[in-house]
N, C-alpha and C positions, 0 to 999 in steps of 0.2 A: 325395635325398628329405628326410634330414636339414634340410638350407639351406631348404627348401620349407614346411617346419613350422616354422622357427624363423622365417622373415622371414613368414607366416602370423601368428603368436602375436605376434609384435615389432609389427605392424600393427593389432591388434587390441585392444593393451595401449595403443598412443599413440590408437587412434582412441576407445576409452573415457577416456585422460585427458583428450582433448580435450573431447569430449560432459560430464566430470563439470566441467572448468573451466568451459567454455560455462555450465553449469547455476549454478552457484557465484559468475560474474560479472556473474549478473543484477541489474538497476536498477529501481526505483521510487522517484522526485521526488513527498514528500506534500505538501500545504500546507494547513492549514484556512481556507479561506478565505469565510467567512460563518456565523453563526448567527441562526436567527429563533425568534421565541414563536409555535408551532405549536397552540395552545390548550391550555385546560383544564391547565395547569400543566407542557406537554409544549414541550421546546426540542430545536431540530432545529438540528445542528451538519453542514455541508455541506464536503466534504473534494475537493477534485481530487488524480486524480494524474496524471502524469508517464511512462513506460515510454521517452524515448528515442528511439523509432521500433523499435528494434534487437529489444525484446524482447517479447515474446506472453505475457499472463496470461491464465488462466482464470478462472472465477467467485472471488471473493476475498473472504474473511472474515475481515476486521481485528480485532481485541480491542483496546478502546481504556479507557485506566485515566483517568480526572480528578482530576484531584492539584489538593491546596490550594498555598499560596506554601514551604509547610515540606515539601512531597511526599508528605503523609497520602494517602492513597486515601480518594476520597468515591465514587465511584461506577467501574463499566464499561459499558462498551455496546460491540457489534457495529455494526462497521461494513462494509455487503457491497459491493463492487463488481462491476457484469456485466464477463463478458468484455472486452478491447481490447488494444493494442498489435499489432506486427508490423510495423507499418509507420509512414512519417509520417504518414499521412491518417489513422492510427487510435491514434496514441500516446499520447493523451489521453483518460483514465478519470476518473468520478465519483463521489460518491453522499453519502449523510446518513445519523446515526444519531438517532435520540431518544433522550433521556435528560430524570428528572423536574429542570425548572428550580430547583427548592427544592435537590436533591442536590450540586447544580454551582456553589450561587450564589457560592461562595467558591474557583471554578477555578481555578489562573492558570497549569494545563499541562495536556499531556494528551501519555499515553508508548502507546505500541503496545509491549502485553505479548507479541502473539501473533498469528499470521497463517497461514492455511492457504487452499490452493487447489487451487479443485476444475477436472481435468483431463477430457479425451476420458473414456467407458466411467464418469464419475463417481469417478475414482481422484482419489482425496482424498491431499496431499503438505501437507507444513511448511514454510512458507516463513522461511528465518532473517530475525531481527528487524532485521540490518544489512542484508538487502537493500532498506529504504527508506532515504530520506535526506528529515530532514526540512525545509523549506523555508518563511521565514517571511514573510508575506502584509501587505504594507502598501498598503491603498487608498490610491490617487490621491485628493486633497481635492476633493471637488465644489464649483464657485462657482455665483453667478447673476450674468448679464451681462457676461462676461467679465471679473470682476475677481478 
């Protein structure tokens, strides 16, 4: 009976470290890749991400800092992402934050202070700041006429 509880307990201790590494190995690819002048003095900075295929987020709420070239803080904004990942057809997630154009005009970064995500039943979790990887966005030159 002994052996019974202890290869019990021995299963149960590996099937949680498994489930805590699983959780701890998770990935997100950010890239800022666009911003426009949204009016009235409002710029809208449009962010993709990334999950892999592999991994499943829920509702996502970025904190995002804008740093001068010396890494002042001028500004923060939220950045939310809906639900995605899980799979390949849905590994890829979006979205935009606004922030006032005048606060940012002298950006030349911008760090994710912070990130939480909201799960099943609305259980709200932390997500650590190394589970993104940030990823940097260089457009393709557009020509005319093929040159």
């Amino acid at each position: 009976m002994k052996d019974i509880h202890r290869y019990l307990l021995a299963s149960t201790l590996i099937f949680s470290a498994i489930a805590c590494s699983a959780q701890e190995q998770r990935y997100l690819s950010i890239q800022h890749t666009d911003t426009v002048y949204a009016n009235q003095g409002v710029c809208a900075y449009h962010f993709s991400l990334d999950s892999g295929g592999a991994d499943e987020f829920g509702r996502l709420y970025i904190t995002l800092q804008f740093n001068d070239k010396k890494g002042k803080a001028l500004a923060e904004s939220t950045l939310e992402v809906e639900p995605f990942g899980g799979s390949s057809a849905t590994r890829y997630g979006g979205g935009f934050t606004e922030v006032d154009c005048a606060q940012v005009e002298q950006a030349k970064s911008i760090a994710i202070i912070q990130a939480t995500e909201v799960l099943a039943h609305n259980q709200v979790t932390r997500l650590p700041v190394s589970t993104f990887t940030p990823q940097f966005h260089q457009p393709l030159k557009i020509t005319l006429g093929g040159n």
